[in-house]
C-alpha positions in Angstrom: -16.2 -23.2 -3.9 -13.7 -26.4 -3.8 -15.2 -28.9 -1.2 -12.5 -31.4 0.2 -13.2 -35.2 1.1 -12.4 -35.7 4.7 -8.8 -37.7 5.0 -7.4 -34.8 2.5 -4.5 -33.3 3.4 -2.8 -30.6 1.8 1.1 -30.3 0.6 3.0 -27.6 2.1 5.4 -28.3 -1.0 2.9 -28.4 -3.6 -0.1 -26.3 -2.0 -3.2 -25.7 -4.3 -1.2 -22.5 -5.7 1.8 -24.2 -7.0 0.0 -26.9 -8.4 -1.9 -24.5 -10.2 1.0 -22.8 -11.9 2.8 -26.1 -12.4 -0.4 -27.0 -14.5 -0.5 -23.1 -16.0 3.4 -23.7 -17.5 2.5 -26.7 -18.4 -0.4 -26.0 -20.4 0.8 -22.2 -21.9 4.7 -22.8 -22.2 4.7 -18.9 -21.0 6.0 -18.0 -17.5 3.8 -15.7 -15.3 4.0 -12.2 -15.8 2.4 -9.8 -13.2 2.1 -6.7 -10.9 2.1 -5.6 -7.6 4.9 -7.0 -5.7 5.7 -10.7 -3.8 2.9 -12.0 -1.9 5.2 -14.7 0.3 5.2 -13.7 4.1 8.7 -12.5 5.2 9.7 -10.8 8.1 7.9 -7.3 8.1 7.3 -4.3 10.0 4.9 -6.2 11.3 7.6 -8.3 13.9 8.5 -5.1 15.2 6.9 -3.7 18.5 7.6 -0.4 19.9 8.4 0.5 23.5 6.2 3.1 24.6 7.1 5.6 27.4 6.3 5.5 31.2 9.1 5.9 34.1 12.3 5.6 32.8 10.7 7.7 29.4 8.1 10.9 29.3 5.6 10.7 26.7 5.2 14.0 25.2 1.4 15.3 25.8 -0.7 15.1 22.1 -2.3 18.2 22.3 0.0 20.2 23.5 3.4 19.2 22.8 5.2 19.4 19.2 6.2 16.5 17.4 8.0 17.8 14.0 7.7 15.8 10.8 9.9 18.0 8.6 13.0 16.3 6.4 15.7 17.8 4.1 16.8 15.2 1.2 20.2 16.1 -0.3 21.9 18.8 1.1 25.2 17.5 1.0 26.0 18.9 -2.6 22.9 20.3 -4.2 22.4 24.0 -3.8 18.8 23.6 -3.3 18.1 20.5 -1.4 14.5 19.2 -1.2 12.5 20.3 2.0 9.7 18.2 2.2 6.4 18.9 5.2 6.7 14.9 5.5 8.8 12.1 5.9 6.4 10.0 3.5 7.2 10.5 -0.3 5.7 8.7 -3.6 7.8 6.1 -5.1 8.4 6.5 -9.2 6.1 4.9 -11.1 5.6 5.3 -15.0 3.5 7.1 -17.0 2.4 4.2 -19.3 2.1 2.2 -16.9 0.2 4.2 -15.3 -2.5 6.7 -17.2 -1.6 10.2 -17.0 -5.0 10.9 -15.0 -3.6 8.5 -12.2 0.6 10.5 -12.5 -2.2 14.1 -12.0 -3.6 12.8 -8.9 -0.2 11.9 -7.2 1.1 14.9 -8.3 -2.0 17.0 -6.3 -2.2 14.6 -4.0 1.5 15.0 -2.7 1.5 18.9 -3.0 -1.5 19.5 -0.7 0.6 17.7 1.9 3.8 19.1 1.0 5.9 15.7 0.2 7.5 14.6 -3.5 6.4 12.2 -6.5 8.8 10.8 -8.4 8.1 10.4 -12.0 9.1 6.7 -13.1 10.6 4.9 -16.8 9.2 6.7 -19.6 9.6 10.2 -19.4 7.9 13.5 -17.8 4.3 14.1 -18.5 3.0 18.0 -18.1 -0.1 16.5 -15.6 2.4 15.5 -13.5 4.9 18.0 -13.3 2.3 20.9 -13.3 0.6 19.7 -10.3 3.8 18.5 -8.1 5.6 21.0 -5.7 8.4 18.5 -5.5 9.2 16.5 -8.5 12.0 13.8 -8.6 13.0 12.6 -12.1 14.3 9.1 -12.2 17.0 8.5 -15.0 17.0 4.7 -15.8 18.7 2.3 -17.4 16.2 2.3 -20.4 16.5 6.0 -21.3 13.0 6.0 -22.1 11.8 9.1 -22.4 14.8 10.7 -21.1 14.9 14.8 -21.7 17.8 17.0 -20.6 15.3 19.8 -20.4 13.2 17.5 -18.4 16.4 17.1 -16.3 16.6 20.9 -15.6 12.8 20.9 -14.8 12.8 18.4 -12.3 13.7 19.2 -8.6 15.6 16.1 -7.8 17.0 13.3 -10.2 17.0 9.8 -8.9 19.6 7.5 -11.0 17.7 4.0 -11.0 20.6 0.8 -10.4 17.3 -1.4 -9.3 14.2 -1.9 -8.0 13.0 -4.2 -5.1 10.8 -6.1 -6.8 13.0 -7.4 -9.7 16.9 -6.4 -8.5 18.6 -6.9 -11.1 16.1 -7.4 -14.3 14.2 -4.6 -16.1 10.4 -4.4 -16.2 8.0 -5.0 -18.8 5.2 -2.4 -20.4 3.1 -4.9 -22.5 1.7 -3.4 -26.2 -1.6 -3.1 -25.3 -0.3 -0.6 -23.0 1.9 1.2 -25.7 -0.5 4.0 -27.0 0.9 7.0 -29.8 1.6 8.9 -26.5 3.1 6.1 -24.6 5.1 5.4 -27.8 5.9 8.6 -28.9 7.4 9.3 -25.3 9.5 6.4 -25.1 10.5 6.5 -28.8 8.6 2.7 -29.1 6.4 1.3 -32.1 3.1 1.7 -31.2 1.2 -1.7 -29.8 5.0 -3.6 -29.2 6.1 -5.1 -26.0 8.8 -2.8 -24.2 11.3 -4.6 -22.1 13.4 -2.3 -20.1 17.6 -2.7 -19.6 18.4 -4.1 -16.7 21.5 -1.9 -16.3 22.5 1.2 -17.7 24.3 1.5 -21.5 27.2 4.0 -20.7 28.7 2.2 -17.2 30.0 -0.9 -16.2 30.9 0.1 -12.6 31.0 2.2 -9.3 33.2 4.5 -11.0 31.5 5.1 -14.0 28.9 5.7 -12.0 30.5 9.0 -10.5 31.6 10.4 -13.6 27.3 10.3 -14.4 26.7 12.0 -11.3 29.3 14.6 -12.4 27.4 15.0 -15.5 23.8 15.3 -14.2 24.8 17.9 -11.8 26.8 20.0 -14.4 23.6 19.8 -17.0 21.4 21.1 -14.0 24.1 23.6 -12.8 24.3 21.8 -9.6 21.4 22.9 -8.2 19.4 19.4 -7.8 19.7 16.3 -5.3 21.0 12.9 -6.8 19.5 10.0 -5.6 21.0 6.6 -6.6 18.3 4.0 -5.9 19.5 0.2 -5.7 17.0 -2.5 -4.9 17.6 -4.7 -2.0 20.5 -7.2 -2.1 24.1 -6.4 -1.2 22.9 -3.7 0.4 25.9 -2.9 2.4 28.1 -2.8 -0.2 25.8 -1.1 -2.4 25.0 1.8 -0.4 28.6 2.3 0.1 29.4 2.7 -3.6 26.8 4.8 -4.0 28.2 7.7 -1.7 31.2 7.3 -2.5 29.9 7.8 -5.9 28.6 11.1 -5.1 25.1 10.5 -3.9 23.4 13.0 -2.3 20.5 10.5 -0.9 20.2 6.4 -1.2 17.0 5.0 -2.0 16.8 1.2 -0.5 13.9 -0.8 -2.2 13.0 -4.3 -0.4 11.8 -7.1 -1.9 8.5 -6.3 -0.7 8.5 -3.0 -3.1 5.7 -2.9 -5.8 5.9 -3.3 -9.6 3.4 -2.9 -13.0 4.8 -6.3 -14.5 8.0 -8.4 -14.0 8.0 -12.4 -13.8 6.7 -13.8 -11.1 9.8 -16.0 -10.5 11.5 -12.6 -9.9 9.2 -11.2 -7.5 8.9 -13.6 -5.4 12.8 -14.8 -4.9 15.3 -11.9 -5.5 15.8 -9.7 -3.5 15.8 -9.4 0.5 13.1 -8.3 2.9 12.9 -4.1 3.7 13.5 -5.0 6.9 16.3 -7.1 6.3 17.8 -4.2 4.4 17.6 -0.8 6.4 20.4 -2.0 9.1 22.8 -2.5 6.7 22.0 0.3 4.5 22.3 2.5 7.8 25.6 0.4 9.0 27.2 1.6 5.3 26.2 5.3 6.0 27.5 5.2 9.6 30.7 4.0 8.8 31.1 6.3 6.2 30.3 9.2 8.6 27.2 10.6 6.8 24.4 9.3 8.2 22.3 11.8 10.3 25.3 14.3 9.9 25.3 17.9 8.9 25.5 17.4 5.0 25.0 14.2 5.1 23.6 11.1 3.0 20.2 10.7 3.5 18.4 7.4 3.1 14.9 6.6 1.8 13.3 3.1 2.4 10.5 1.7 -0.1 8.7 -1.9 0.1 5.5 -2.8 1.8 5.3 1.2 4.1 1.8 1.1 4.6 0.7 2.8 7.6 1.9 5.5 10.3 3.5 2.1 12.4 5.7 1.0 9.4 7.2 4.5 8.7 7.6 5.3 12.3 9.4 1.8 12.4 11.6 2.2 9.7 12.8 6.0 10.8 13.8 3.9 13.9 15.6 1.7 12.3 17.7 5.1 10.7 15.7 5.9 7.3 15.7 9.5 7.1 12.7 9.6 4.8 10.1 6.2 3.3 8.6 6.2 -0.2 5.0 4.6 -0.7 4.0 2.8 -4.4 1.6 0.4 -3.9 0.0 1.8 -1.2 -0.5 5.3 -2.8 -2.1 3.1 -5.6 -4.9 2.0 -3.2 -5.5 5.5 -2.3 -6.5 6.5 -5.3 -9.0 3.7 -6.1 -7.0 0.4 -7.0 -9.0 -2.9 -6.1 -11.8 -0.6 -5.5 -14.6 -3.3 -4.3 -17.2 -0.7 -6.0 -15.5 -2.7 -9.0 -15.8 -6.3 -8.2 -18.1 -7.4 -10.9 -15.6 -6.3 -13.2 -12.7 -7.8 -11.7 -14.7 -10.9 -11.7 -15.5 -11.0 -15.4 -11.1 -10.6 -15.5 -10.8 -13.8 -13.9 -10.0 -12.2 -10.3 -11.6 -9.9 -7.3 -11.5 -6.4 -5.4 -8.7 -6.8 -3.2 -6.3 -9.3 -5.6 -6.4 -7.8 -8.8 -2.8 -7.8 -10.1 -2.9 -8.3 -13.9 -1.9 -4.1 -14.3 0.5 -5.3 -17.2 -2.9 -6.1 -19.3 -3.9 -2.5 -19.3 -7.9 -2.9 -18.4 -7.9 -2.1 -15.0 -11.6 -0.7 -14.4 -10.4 1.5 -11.6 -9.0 3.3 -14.9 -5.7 3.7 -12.5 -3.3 1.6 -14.3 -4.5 1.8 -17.8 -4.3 3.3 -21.1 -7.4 3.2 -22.4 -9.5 6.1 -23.2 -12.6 5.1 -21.4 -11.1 3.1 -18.5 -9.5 6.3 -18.1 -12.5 8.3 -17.9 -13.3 6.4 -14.5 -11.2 8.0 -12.6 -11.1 11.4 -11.1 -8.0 13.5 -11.0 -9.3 15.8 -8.3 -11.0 13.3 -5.9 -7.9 10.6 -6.3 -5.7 13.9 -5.2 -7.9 14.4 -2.5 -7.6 10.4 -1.0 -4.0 10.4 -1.2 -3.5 13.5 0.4 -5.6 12.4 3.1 -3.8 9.0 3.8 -0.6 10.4 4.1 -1.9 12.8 6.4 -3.0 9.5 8.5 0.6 8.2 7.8 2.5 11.1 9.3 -0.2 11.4 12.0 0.0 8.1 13.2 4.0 8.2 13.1 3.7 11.1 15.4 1.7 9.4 17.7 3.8 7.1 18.1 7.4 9.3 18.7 5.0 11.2 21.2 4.7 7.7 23.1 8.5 7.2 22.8 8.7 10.5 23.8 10.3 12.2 21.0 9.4 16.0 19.8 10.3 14.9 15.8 10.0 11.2 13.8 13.8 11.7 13.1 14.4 11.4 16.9 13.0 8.0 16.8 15.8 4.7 17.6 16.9 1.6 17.4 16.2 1.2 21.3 12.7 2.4 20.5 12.0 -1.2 19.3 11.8 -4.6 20.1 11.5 -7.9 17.7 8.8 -10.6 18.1 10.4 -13.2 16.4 14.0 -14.7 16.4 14.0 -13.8 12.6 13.2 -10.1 12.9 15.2 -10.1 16.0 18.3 -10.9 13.9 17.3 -9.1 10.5 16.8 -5.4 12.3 19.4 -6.1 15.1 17.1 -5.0 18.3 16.3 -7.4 20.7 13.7 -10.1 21.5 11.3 -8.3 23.3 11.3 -9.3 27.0 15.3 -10.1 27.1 18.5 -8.5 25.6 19.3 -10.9 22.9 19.9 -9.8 19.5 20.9 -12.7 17.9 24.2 -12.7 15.6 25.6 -10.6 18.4 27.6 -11.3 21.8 
């Protein structure tokens, strides 16, 4: 453990963290590559407080009184929208970048509570789609893996324009994590670093973008939800092409949103806090007329949803629906302190490990090697997720209860007060204990 000599004082600007990067460039020429998602403090969930129930608002009684958790995702063109048990859905992640043990296990996990998975760059794998009810397919820029009969499979197809952890750049799936199958999915040399495209080959534009949408839904016989998922940045604008494009359901990622490798320089300044982004996102539908309409847009938020609280705040806020990544990770076993010798001998702890794009992560979660894999469980990595979300949703409906709402969708913006200046401002409710939103008269 570093010891300090008293006198020392530490540099806010150059903290023990940056100096240690500054001294990592220096010495490797090579900038820092990792996982997870930004690790700064912004403006969260967190800043948010609800305003429980008690004169001027019933509560509705816990035992006795209904509070629905239902959702429909995309029934303003598809002819069979997605009707999901919960409001709390698994963000795409790959197979490659994750093993196909780990895509099984969201795939049961999300059925036995009646919620989607979303499959990720790189293709559809038969663990995943034989153990999800509700299967989104994303179509990325990339094309990797990309199957029209995988299209027709799938029961939702979610065109990816960017992700909240690197808006506008591609990821990265190192070669040690391109196997024969990895490879032979993504049409790859075996053991060579994939970059992804940062946008897609065949549009430039908003419009282009709606001619796709066209074509998707006539290659599935317009039967499936289109999602259009953009990560979070002009996200007014953004979520206003994307209906007028045709989108059936907008998919907002914050900056807070997960990843298996980008550069750190990315992670940690593009992009702008979930919370930051949901008002906006909710501003564009309203304007537009479909936002909580009959036939409708929906809109799903992803980026740092970890518990009941955050998803009950961010339905308040106007998401119809939240996506979990990182968090589902952790369900199934990730930084797993039953692990910590290991993560010790890989230079870091249970709790912080981050280094997914390496491909030895001993939780055998995010990994593609044979006995790493082995670890982990199918069955009993279904059976944790399933049983966090059910925690999720519960807690969400403990909360509408207080706020005296009978389902999370009836859940508002007057539900909710800020307690800082900052959040104030960024979700546009008031400081709590006045009537001050700030930015507005």
């Amino acid at each position: 453990m570093t010891t300090f000599q008293p006198g020392l004082r530490e540099s806010a600007t150059f903290d023990r963290g940056v100096i240690h990067e500054i001294q990592r460039a220096a010495e490797t020429g090579i900038y820092d590559i990792r996982g997870w998602g930004a690790k700064r403090k912004v403006p969260h969930f967190d800043d948010l407080l609800f305003l429980g129930a008690s004169m001027s608002r019933y509560p509705l009684e816990g035992y006795r009184e209904k509070c629905e958790t239902d959702v429909v995702l995309g029934d303003r063109h598809a002819k069979y929208p997605l009707h999901l048990e919960t409001p709390v859905t698994i963000a795409g992640m790959s197979f490659g970048a994750l093993s196909g043990r780990a895509k099984e296990a969201l795939g049961r996990g999300a059925s036995e509570v009646g919620t989607s998975t979303t499959t990720g760059d790189g293709g559809m794998t038969p663990e995943e789609r034989g153990q999800s009810k509700h299967l989104v397919y994303q179509y990325l820029p990339s094309r990797y893996g990309m199957n029209p009969d995988d299209l027709r499979k799938a029961d939702a197809i979610e065109v990816v324009l960017g992700q909240g952890a690197k808006p506008g750049g591609g990821g990265m799936l190192l070669g040690q994590k391109i196997t024969e199958r990895v490879a032979g999915m993504r049409t790859l040399p075996v053991g060579i670093d994939q970059r992804s495209a940062c946008r897609h080959p065949d549009w430039t534009g908003p419009d282009d973008l709606a001619i796709k949408i066209i074509e998707l839904r006539e290659i599935t016989g317009w039967e499936k939800p289109i999602y259009v998922k953009v990560g979070a940045t002009r996200t007014y604008y953004d979520v206003k092409l994307a209906v007028k494009a045709g989108a059936d359901v907008v998919v907002v990622d914050g900056m807070q949103g997960g990843t298996a490798a980008t550069q750190d320089v990315f992670i940690e300044h593009v992009g702008i806090p979930t919370l930051a982004a949901i008002p906006q996102a909710v501003q564009a539908l309203q304007e537009m007329g479909v936002h909580r309409t009959p036939g409708g847009v929906q809109l799903i938020v992803s980026g740092g949803i970890r518990s009941g609280a955050d998803v009950a705040k961010a339905m308040a806020l106007g998401a119809d629906a939240v996506a979990i990544g990182t968090a589902a990770l952790i369900a199934l076993g990730d930084n797993d302190p039953k692990y910590q010798a290991e993560y010790e001998k890989l230079g870091s702890a249970a709790g912080f490990y981050d280094d997914f794009q390496d491909g030895k992560d001993p939780a055998g979660i995010t990994t593609q090697d044979p006995e790493l894999q082995a670890r982990f469980d199918p069955v009993e990595g279904g059976r944790r997720l399933a049983n966090y979300l059910r925690v999720l949703t519960m807690e969400a409906q403990t909360i509408a209860r207080a706020c005296g709402k009978s389902h999370l969708r009836n859940l508002e913006p007057q539900d909710l007060v800020a307690l800082t200046v900052e959040a104030s401002a960024m979700a546009r409710v008031p400081l709590a204990g006045t009537t001050w939103i700030p930015g507005q008269m």
